[in-house]
SETI-95678 format. One record per residue (C-alpha): residue number from 0; chain; y, x, z negated. Coordinates in Angstrom, 2 decimals, always signed. Layout:
// residues N
(NUM, A, (Y, X, Z))
...
//
This chain:
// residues 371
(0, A, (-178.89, +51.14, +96.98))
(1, A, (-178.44, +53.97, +94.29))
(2, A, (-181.53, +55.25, +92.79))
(3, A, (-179.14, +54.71, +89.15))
(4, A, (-178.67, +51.24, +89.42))
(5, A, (-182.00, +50.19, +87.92))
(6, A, (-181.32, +52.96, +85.03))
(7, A, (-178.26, +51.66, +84.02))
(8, A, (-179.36, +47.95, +84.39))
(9, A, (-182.31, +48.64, +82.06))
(10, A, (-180.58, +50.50, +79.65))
(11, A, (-177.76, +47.49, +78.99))
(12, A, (-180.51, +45.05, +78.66))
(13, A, (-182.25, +46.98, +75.58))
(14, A, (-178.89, +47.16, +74.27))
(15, A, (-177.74, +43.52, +75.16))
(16, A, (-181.07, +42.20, +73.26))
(17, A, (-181.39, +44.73, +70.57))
(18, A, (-180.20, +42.81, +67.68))
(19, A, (-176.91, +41.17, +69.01))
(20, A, (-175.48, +38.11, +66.70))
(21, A, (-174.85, +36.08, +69.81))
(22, A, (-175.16, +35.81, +73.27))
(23, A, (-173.67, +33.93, +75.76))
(24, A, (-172.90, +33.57, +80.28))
(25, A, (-170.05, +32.64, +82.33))
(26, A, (-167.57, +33.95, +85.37))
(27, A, (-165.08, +36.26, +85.89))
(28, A, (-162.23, +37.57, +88.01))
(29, A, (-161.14, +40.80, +88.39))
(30, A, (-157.63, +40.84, +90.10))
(31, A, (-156.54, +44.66, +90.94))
(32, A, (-153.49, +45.91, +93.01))
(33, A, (-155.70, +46.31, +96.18))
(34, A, (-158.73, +43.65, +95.53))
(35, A, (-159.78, +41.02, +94.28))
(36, A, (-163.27, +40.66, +92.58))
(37, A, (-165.03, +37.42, +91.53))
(38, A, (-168.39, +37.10, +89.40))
(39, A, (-170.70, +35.94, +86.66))
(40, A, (-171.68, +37.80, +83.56))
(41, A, (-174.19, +37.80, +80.56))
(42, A, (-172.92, +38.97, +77.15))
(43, A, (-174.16, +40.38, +74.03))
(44, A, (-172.08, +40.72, +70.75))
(45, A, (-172.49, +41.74, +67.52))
(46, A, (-169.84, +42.03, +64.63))
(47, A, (-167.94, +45.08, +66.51))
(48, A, (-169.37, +45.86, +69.68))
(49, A, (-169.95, +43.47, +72.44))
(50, A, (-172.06, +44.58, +75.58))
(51, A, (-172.13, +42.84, +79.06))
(52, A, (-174.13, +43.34, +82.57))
(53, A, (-171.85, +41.76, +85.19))
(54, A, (-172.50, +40.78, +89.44))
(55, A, (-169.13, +40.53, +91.23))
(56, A, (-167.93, +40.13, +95.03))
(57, A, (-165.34, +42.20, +96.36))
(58, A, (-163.58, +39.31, +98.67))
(59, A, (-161.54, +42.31, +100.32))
(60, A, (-164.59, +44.11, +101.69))
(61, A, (-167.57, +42.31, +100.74))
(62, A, (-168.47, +45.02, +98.65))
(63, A, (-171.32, +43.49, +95.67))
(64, A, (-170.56, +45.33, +92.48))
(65, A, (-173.28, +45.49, +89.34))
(66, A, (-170.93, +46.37, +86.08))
(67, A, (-172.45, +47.91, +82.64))
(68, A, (-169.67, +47.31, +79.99))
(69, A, (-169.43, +48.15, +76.34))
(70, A, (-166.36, +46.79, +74.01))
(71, A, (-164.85, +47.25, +70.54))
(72, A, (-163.83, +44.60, +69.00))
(73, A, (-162.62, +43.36, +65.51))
(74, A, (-162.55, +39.45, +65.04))
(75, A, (-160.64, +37.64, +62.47))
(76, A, (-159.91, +33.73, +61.78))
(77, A, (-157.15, +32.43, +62.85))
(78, A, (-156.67, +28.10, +62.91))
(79, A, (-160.10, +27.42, +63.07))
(80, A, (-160.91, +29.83, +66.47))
(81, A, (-162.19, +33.63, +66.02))
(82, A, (-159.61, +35.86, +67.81))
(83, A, (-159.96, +39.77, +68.49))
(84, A, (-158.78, +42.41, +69.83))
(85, A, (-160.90, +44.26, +72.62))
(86, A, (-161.18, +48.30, +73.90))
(87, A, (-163.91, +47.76, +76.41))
(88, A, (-165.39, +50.29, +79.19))
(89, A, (-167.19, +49.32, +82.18))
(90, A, (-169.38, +51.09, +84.97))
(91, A, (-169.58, +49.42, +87.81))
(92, A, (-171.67, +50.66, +90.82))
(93, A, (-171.38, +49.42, +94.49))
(94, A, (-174.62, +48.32, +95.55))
(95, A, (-174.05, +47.88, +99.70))
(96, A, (-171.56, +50.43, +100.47))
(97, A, (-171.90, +54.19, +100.48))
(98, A, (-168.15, +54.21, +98.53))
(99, A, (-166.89, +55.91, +95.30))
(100, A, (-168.44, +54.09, +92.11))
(101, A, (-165.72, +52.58, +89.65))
(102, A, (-165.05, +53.35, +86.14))
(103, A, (-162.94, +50.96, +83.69))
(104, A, (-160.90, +51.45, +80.90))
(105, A, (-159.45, +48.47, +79.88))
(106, A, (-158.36, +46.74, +76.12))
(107, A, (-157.12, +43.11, +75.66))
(108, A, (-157.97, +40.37, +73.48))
(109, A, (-160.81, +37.80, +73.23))
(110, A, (-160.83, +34.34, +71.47))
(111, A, (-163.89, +31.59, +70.35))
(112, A, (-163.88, +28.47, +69.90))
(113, A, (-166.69, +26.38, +68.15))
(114, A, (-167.42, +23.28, +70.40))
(115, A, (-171.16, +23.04, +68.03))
(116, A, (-172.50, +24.25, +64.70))
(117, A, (-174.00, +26.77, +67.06))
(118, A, (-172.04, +27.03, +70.29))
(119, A, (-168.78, +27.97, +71.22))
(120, A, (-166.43, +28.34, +74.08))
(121, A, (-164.95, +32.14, +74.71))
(122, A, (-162.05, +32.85, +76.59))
(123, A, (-161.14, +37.24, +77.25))
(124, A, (-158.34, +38.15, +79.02))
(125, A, (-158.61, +42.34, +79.47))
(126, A, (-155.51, +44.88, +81.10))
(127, A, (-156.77, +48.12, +83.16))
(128, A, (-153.48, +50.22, +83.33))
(129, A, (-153.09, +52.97, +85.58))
(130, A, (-154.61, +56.27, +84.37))
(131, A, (-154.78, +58.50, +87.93))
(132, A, (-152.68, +59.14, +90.55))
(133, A, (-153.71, +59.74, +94.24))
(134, A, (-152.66, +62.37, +96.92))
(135, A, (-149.37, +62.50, +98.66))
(136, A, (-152.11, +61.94, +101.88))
(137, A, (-152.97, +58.93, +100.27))
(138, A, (-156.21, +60.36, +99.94))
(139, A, (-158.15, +60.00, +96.19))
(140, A, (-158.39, +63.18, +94.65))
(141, A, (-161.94, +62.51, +93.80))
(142, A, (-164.69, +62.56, +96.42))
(143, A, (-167.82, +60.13, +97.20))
(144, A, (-170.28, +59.70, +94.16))
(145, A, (-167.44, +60.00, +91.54))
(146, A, (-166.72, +57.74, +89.18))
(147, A, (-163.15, +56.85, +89.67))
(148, A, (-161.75, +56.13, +86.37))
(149, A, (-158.83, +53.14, +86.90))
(150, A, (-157.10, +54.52, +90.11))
(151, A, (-155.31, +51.06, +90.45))
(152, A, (-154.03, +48.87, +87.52))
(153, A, (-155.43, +45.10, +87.22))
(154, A, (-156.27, +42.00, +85.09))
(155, A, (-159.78, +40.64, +84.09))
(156, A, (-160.03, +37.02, +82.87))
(157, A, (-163.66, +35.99, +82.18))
(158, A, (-164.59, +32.53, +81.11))
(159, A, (-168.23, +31.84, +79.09))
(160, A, (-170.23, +29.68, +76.84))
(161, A, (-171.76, +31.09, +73.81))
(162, A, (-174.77, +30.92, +71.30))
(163, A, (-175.53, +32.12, +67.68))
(164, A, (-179.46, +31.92, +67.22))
(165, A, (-180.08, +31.34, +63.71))
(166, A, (-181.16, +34.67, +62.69))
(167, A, (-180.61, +37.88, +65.26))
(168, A, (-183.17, +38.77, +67.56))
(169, A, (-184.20, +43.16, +68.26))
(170, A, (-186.69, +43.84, +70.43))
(171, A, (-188.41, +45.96, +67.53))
(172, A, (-189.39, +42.19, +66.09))
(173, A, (-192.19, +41.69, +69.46))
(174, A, (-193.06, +45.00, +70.32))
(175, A, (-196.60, +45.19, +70.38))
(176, A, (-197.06, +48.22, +67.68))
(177, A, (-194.94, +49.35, +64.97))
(178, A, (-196.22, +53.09, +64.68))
(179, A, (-200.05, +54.22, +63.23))
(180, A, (-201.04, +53.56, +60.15))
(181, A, (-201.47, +56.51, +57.91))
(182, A, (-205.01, +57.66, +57.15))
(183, A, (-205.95, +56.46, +54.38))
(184, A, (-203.34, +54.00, +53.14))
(185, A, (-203.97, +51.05, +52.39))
(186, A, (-202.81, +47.93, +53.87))
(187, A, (-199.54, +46.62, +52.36))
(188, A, (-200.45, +43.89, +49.60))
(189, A, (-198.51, +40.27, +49.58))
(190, A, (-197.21, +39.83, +46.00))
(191, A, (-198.53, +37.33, +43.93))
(192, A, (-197.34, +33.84, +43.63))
(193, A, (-196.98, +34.13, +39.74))
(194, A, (-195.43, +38.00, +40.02))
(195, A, (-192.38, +39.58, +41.69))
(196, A, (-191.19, +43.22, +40.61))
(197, A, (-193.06, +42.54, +37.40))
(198, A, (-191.61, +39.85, +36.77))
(199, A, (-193.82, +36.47, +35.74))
(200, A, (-192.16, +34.19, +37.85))
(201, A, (-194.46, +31.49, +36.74))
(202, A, (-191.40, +29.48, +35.52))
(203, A, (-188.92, +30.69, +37.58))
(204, A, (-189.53, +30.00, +40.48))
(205, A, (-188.78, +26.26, +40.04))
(206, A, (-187.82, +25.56, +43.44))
(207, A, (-190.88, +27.22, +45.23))
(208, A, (-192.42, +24.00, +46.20))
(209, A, (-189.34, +21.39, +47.24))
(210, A, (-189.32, +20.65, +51.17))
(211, A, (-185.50, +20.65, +51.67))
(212, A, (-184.70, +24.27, +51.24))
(213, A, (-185.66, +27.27, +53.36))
(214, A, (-187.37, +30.49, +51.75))
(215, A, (-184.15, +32.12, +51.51))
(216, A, (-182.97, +29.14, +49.38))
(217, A, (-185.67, +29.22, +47.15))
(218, A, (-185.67, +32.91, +46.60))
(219, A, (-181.40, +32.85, +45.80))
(220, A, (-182.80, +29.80, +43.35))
(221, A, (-185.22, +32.54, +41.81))
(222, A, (-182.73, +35.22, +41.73))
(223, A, (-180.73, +32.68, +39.51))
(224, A, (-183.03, +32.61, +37.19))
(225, A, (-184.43, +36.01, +36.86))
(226, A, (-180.59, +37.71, +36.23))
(227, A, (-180.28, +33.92, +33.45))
(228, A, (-184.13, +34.64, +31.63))
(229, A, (-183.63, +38.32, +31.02))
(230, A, (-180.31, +39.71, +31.68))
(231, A, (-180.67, +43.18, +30.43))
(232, A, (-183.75, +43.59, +32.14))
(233, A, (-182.02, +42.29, +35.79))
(234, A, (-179.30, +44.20, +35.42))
(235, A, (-181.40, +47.42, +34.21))
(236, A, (-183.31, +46.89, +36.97))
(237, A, (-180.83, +45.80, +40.12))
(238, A, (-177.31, +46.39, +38.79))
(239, A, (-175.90, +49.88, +39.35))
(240, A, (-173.04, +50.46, +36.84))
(241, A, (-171.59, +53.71, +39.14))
(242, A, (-171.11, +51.99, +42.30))
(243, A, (-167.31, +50.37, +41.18))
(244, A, (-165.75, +48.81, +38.32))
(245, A, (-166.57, +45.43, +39.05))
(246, A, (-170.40, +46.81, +39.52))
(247, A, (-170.10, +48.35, +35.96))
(248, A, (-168.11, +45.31, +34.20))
(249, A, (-171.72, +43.17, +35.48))
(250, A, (-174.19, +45.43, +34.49))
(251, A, (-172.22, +46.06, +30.84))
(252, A, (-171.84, +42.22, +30.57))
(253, A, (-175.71, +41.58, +31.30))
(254, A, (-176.67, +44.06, +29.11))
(255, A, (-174.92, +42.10, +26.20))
(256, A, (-175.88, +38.75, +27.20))
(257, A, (-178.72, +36.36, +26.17))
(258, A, (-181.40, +34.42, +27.64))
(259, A, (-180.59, +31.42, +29.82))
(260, A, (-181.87, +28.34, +30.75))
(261, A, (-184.02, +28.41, +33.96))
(262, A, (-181.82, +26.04, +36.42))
(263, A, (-183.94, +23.24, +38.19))
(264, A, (-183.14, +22.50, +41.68))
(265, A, (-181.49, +18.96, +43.05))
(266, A, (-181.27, +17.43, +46.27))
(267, A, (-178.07, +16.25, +46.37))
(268, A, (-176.42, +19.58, +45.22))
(269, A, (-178.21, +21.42, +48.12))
(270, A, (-176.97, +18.86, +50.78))
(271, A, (-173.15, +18.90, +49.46))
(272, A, (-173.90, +23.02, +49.59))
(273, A, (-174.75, +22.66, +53.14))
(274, A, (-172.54, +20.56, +54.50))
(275, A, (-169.73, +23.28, +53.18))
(276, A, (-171.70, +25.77, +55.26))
(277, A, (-171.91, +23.89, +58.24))
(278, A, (-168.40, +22.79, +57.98))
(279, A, (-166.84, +26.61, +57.56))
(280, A, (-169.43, +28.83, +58.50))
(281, A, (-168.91, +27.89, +62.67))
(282, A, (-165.17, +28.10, +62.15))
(283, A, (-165.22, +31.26, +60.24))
(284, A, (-163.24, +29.79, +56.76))
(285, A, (-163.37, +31.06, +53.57))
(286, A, (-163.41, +29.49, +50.34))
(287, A, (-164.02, +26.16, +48.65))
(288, A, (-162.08, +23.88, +50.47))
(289, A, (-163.17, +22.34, +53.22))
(290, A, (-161.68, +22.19, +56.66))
(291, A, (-160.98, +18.73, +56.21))
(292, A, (-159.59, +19.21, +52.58))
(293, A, (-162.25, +18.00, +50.52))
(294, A, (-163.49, +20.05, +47.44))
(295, A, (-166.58, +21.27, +45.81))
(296, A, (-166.82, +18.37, +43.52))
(297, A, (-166.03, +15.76, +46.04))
(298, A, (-168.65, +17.06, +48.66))
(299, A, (-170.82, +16.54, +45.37))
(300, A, (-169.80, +13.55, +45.05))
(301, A, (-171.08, +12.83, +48.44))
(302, A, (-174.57, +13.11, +47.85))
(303, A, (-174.82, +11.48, +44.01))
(304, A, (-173.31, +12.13, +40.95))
(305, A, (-172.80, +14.97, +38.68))
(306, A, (-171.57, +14.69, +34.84))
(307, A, (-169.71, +17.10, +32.41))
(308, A, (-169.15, +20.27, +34.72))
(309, A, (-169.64, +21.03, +38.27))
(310, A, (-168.33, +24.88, +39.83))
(311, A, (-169.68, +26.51, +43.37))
(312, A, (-170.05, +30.00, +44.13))
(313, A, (-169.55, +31.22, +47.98))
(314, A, (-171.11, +34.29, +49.46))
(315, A, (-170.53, +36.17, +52.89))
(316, A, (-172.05, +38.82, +54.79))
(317, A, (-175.69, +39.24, +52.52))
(318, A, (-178.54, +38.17, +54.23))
(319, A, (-181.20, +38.58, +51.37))
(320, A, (-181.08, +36.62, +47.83))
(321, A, (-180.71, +39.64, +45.64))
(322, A, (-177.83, +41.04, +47.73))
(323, A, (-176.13, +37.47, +47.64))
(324, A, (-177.02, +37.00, +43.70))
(325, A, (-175.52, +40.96, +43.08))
(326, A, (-172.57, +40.31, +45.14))
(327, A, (-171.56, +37.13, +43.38))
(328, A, (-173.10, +38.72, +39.74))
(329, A, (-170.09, +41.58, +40.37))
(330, A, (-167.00, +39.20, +40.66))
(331, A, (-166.08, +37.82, +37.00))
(332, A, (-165.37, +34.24, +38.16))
(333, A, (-169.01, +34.09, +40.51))
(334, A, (-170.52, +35.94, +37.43))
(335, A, (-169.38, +33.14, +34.79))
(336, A, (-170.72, +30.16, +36.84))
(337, A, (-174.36, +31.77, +37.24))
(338, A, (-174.37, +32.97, +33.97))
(339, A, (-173.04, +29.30, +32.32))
(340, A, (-175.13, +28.11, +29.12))
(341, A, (-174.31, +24.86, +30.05))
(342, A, (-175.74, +24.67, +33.28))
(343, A, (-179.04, +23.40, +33.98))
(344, A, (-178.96, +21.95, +37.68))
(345, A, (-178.44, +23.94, +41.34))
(346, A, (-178.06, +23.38, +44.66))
(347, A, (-178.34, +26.25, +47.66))
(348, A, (-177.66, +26.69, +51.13))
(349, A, (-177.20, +29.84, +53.64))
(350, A, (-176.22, +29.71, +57.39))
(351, A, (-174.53, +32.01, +59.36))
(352, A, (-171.06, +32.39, +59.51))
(353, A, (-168.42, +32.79, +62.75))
(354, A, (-166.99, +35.98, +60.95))
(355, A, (-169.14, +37.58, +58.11))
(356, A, (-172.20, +37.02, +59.66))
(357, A, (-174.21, +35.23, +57.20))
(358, A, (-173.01, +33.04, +53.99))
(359, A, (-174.34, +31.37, +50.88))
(360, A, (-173.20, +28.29, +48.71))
(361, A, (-174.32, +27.75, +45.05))
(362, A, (-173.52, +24.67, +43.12))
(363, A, (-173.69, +24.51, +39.88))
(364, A, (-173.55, +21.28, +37.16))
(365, A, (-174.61, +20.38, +33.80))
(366, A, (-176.56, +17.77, +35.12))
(367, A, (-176.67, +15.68, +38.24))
(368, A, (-178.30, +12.68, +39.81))
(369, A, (-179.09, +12.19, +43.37))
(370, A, (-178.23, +9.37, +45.11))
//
């Protein structure tokens, strides 16, 4: 066995665990011009890169194969499944025989489909063309201990079941030191209750102690209300007027607007929020309709009733509040329903999402009464 294997094996664990989106196992089969090749593989993906570690047996020789692979990929929506496109390269080293190690170039096409809020069936189907030619001896041009780089052409189909933790894992979260503290520095302080960037978040913060929303929740409930207390002073503070137009348009509209309401938090507008995210997010949909047609103020209808005005707001891809409140503050239509006089109820949720990552509902209504 080749002193390399264990190198190579390490080094696509680290990068299999270091802060992949999902993960996932299943089989494949490799079916070349001169072999065939059956297996089982572990996966790692994030948005666009995918990494696997793969054990195969070469039925033609009985040759055991252990294969390092890295892909590109690119996913998009498409009738409810995620579909790419894949460039992927693979090492693969031959652990009983004293033969030439294999390298892979192959591209194809992937495809996921959500069986669970959190798991999901994936189908790839991957083409290695033929980049090399051999000798008119039939002998390869390249000798023992060479990577041959797709000598013969061939098909991979691999067949596995997925799973999206709720939040990515990295190795840097359990490592067992971060680096030294500098001498003399004092240890990092946790903010106080009542203050947050100098803000007196006294009576903001008026979802800090409900039971039904996460932290995340709470804070995109006090990012509401910070940007609706003192406008000018949020978007002095968090708004940057030269990143675009749209960034500019928020920032110049804050600066001329007035002091808000504080919006209290309700049950019923949180659980119609997250039943949008755990209706699209798995399935990778956009927007305020759900898969099954219904719309923001029927899913609000769901969980009690709402009088005067009702509008939602839908984030993707921002994983803290601020980011989600500044991404929605810097489209006009977003911007209008957090800044709304009118308003005086909300509802949040976040959860990930098949294609952006992360998303975030808002709902908004004059007033509202749980059922």
């Amino acid at each position: 066995m080749k002193k390399n294997i264990s190198v190579f094996a390490i080094l696509a664990l680290v990068i299999l665990l270091n802060g992949c989106l999902t993960y996932g196992a299943g089989g494949l089969i490799n079916n070349h011009d001169n072999s065939h090749e059956i297996g089982a593989y572990l996966f790692g993906s994030t948005r666009y890169t995918e990494t696997t570690i793969s054990y195969g047996l070469n039925e033609k020789n009985q040759e055991n194969l252990l294969g390092v692979g890295l892909s590109l990929r690119y996913s998009f929506s498409l009738m409810g499944m995620s579909v790419y496109p894949l460039l992927n390269v693979e090492y693969q080293n031959i652990l009983n025989k004293q033969t030439n190690d294999l390298g892979w170039v192959r591209f194809g096409g992937g495809m996921d489909y959500w069986i669970l809020s959190n798991m999901y069936v994936r189908g790839v189907l991957l083409y290695a063309p033929s980049m090399f030619i051999i000798d008119n001896d039939g002998i390869s041009k390249y000798q023992n201990d060479v990577i041959q780089t797709n000598m013969v052409a061939g098909f991979t189909c691999r067949l596995a079941l997925g799973y999206r933790p709720k939040s990515s894992f990295s190795l840097a979260n359990i490592l067992p030191f971060k680096g030294k503290q500098p001498a003399n520095t004092p240890p990092a302080q946790t903010p106080s209750p009542t203050n947050r960037d100098g803000w007196d978040i006294r009576n903001l913060d008026t979802a800090r102690n409900v039971n039904y929303l996460s932290d995340l929740e709470k804070d995109v409930i006090l990012e509401l209300n910070m940007a609706r207390s003192d406008p000018k002073k949020y978007a002095q503070m968090y708004l940057n007027p030269n990143k675009s137009a749209a960034a500019k348009e928020a920032y110049d509209e804050l600066m001329r607007s007035s002091s808000l309401a504080v919006l209290q938090p309700r049950r019923g507008l949180s659980q119609a929020a997250k039943d949008h995210v755990l209706d699209t997010g798995p399935k990778g949909i956009t927007g305020h309709t759900g898969s099954d047609g219904s719309t923001l103020s029927q899913r609000a209808n769901r969980h009690g009733t709402w009088r005067t005005g009702i509008s939602e707001n839908c984030s993707y891809g921002m994983s803290t509040a601020r980011d989600i409140n500044i991404q929605l503050l810097e489209s006009s239509g977003h911007r209008a329903n957090i800044m709304n006089g009118n308003s005086r109820v909300v509802g949040v949720a976040t959860g990930p999402h098949r294609q952006y990552s992360q998303m975030c509902v808002q709902k908004f209504a004059v007033d509202y009464v749980d059922k």
